[in-house]
N, C-alpha and C positions, 0 to 999 in steps of 0.2 A: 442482564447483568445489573448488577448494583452499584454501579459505579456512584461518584457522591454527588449522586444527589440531591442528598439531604443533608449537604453540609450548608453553614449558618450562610456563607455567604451566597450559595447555590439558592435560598430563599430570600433574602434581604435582596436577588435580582428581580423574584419573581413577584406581579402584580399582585398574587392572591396571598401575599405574605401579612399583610392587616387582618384581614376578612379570617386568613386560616386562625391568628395570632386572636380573633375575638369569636373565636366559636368555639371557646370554651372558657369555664369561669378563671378566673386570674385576682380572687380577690387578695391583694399583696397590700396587707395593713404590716405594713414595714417596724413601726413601733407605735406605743400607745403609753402615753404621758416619758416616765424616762427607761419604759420595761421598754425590753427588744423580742422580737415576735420573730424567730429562725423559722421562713419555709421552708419544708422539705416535703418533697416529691417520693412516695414511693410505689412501684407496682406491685409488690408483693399482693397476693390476691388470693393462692393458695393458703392450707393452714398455717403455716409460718408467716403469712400476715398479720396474724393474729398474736402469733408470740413478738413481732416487731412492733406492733401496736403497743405492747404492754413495755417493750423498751423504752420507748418512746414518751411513755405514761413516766415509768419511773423516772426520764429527765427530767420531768416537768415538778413530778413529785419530792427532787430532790431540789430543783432548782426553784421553790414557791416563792420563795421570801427573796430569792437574790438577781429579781431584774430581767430573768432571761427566760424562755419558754419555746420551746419547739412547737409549731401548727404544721399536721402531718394529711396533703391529699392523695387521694390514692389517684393514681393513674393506670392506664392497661397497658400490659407491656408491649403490646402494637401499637400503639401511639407516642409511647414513650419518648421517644426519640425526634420524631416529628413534633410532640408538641413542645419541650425544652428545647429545640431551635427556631419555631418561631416566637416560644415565648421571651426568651434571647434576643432575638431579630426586633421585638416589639421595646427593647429593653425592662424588661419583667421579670428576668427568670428565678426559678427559686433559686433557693442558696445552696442547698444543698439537696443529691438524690442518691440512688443507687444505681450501679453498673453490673455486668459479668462481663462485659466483653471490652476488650483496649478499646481506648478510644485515641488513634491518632489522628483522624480529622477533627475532633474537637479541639486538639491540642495543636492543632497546624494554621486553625481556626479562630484560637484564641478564646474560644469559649471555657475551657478549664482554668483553673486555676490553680499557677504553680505552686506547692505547697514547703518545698521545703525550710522556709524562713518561717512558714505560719505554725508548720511543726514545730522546728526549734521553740519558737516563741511559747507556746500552749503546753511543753515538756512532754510531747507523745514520744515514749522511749521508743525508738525506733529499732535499737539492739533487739530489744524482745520481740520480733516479729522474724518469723521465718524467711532466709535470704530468697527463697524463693518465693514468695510472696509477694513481697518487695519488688524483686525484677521484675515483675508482671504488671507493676504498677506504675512503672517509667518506660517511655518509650522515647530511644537515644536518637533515632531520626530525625526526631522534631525537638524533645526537649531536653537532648543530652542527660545529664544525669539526675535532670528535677523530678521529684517527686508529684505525680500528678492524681495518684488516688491512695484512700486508706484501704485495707484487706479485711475484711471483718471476716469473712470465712473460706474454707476452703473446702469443695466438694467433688465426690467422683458417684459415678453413676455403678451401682450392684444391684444382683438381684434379692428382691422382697419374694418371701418364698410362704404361701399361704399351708400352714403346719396342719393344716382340717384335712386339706384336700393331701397331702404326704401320708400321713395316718390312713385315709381311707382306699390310698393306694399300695399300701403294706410296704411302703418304703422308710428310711428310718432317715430324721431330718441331719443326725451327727455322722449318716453316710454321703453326705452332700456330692455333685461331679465336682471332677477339677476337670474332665476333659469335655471335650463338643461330642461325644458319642453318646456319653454318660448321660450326657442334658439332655443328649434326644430322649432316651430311652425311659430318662424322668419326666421326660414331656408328654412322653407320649402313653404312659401309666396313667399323668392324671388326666389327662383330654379326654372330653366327653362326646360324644359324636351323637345325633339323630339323621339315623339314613345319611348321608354324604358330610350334613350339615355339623358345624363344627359349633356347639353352644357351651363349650368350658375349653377354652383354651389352654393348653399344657403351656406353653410360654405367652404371654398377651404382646398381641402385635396389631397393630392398623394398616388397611390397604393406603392410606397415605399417610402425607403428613411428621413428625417430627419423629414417633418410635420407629419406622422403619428406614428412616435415614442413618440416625443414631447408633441404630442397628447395624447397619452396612458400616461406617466409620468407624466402629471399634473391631469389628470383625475384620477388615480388610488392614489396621492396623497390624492387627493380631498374625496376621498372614504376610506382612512385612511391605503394604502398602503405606506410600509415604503423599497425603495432598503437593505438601513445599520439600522441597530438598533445606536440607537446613543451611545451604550457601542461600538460600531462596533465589537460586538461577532455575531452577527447574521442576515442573508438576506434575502429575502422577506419577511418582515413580513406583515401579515394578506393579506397571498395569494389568501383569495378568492376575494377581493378587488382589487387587480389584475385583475383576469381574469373577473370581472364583466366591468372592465375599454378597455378590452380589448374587449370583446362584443359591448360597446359602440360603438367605433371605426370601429366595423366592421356595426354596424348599420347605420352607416349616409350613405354608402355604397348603402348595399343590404336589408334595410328595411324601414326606412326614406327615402333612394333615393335624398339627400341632395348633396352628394360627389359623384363623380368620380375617378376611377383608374385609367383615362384616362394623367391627368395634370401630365405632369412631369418637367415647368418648373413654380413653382408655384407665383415667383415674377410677369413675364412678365404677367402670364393668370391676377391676380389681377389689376394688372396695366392698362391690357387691358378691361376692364369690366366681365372677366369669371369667379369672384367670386364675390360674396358678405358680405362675414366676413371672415377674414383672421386673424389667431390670428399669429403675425411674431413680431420684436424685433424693438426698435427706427433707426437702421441702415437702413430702408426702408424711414424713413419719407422724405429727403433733396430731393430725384429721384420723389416720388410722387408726391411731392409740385412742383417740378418742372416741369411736365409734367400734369400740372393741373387737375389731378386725384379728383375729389370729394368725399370725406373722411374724417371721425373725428376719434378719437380712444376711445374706453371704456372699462369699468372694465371687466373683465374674471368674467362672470355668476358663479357660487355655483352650478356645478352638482352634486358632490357632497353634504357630511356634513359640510363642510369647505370652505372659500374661498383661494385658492390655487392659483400660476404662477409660472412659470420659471425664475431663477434669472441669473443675470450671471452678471461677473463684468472685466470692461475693467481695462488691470492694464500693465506698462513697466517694462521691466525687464532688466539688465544688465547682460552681457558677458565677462565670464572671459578675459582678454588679455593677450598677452607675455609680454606687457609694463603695468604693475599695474599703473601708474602715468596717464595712461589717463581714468582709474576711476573716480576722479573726476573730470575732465570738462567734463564726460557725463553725472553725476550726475547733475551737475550745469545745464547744459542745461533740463532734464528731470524736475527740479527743476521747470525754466522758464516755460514750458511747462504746467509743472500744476496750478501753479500761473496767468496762463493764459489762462486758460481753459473754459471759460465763453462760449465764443462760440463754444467749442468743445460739452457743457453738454448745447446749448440750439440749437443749430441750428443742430449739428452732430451727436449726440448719445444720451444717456439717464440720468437717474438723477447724480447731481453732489454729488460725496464725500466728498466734504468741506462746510463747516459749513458758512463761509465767502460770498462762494459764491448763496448757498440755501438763503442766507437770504436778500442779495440785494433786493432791490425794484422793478426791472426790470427782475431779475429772470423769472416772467410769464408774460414779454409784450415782450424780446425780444424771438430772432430765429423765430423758426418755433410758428403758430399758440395754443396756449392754447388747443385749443378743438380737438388739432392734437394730441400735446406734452403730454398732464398732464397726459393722462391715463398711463402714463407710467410713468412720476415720482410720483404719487400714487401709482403704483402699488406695486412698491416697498416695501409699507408696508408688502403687501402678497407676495411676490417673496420668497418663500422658499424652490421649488423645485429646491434644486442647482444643476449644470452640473455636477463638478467633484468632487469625496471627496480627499483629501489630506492624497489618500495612495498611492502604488506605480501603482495598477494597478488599478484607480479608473477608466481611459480611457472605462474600460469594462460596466460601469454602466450609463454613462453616458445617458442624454433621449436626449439631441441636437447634434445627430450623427445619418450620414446616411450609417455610414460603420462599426459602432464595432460589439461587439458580441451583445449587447444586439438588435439592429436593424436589424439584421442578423436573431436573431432565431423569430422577430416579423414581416419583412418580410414574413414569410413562413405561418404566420396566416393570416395577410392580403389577399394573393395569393389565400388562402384556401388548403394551401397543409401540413397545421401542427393544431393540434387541438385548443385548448384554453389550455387544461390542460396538454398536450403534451408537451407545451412551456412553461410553468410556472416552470413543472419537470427539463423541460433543464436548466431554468434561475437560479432556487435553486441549480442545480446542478455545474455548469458554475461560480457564484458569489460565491459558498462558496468555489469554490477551488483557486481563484483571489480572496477573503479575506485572504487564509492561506496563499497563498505564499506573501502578502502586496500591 
């Protein structure tokens, strides 16, 4: 389980919180003569790192002559977390990073900072941002109605559909499936077999790991599986939904013969021609396009009775300081940032949260390609299978993780070495005691 223990003061107990806090660099040149020098943290590491690098450039390009300057390290996003709490713990943290997932133990913690006067003050119209965007970024448990992060994008996970491999399966890409039988039957057109062995994947999947979880959590949505009841009294509900989702998964496998357990590095094999439908997140598109990969993206089929995806929403957050005053010129700048965002929400990532910027005219001529992009900012409509819930140990539920508990007990069904209903027993058992304790 993951309960918190990785919350700040869960480390401020522990002895190795210096040693952890100085085993990595922390150089925080705070300011220099009367310019102010904004850290910011980010993991971005994929190609959309690269288009945030360049956001990041233009702050600094815009702001030369006026005092202020963003310094941007990169972090991996497995340590992410760990190391903004002992660098916190150490009092050092940066000032500003990136999230996708709530964070109420931060906020319970005191490690964020509450934003909504730093808004007001900095003029981030708050109107133009999608209400739902918004709610995702306050959590009333702990911080009643404050505003605890900014929304810079918003994304759902469809499938990237390699247009080489459709063509030389004499299938036609404007006949796409809407249903899960369809999608076999297109999976199983381009899937390339030698003797048993599967080396073109008709859908790209891994024997562990984060896409076959992801997998199972939109699929088992799809089917009318629910992780929290929305009272959040209650967990797995309509468990056999569940494990029908989870058969799925093992089908494209060892009965369709679509999948391989073989792919463990599943960006590169896509990239490289070894799949041909990849259901992954807008963070792949900018590396694609660039390495002139042929692909469009479309809607997530209805295996289910529903049409269902994975949501998840890019969003910055602030860190407490020993100097409260340089709150707001990080605000200010995070301000700039999203005001400026056009290219982050058409060439970098996925759909935008503001209202201003959705409805420009150019919205779908600039960035990446339309027939690349849209299926993702459509998706969005359906994107409701969210990452985390906004309790303390939602970490445990999460379906876009290749290391928590709930990956953990659906690795060993994958393997074949835990049953179907084996694992269902452990996950009812596992999520209702990470609901009682929050």
């Amino acid at each position: 389980m993951t309960k918190s223990k990785f919350t700040r003061r869960g480390l401020m107990r522990t002895a190795g919180t210096l040693a952890l806090a100085s085993a990595f660099p922390m150089p925080f040149v705070r300011t220099a003569s009367a310019a102010t020098e904004i850290i910011h943290w980010s993991p971005l590491a994929a190609s959309d790192g690269e288009i945030w690098a360049q956001m990041i450039q233009n702050f600094n390009d815009a702001h030369k002559d006026k005092g202020v300057s963003i310094k941007m390290e990169v972090v991996n996003w497995d340590d992410y977390t760990t190391k903004v709490l002992a660098a916190a713990a150490a009092g050092a943290a940066p000032d500003f990073g990136w999230n996708t997932d709530p964070r109420p133990a931060f906020v319970r913690d005191g490690l964020l900072v509450p934003l909504n006067e730093l808004v007001k003050n900095s003029g981030l119209d708050i109107a133009d941002f999608s209400e739902f965007s918004i709610s995702k970024s306050k959590f009333p448990n702990y911080g009643g109605d404050e505003l605890f992060q900014v929304p810079l994008d918003l994304m759902s996970l469809v499938p990237e559909v390699n247009t080489a491999h459709v063509s030389e399966a004499g299938l036609k890409i404007d006949e796409w499936p809407d249903d899960g039988a369809t999608l076999i039957d297109w999976a199983k057109a381009m899937t390339k077999l030698e003797g048993d062995k599967v080396v073109r994947s008709g859908i790209m999947m891994t024997g562990a790991g984060v896409q076959p979880t992801v997998t199972w959590g939109i699929v088992a949505e799809q089917m009318g599986f629910q992780r929290i009841s929305p009272d959040f009294k209650q967990v797995a509900v309509n468990p056999d939904a569940g494990k029908a989702a989870m058969q799925w998964v093992l089908d494209l496998f060892d009965k369709h013969k679509v999948s391989t357990r073989d792919v463990t590095d599943r960006y590169k094999a896509f990239g490289t021609g070894q799949g041909s439908i990849f259901w992954t997140g807008p963070w792949t598109l900018n590396g694609y396009l660039e390495q002139k990969l042929p692909f469009v993206s479309k809607p997530f089929p209805k295996i289910g009775e529903k049409r269902v995806t994975y949501f998840e929403r890019g969003a910055l957050e602030l860190y407490t300081q020993k100097d409260p005053s340089r709150h707001q010129a990080t605000m200010d700048a995070v301000k700039w940032l999203s005001d400026n965002s056009f290219l982050w929400c058409t060439k970098g990532r996925g759909a935008s949260p503001r209202k201003s910027i959705i409805d420009r005219p150019d919205y779908k001529t600039a960035g990446a390609p339309w027939d690349v992009r849209g299926a993702f900012v459509e998706g969005i409509e359906y994107a409701t299978a969210i990452a985390d819930f906004p309790i303390i140990n939602g970490a445990d539920f999460n379906i876009y993780s290749g290391g928590n508990f709930l990956a953990k007990t659906l690795e060993l069904v994958w393997a074949g070495q835990s049953s179907i209903d084996d694992a269902m027993t452990k996950l009812q058992e596992g999520w209702q005691k990470a609901l009682e304790e929050g």
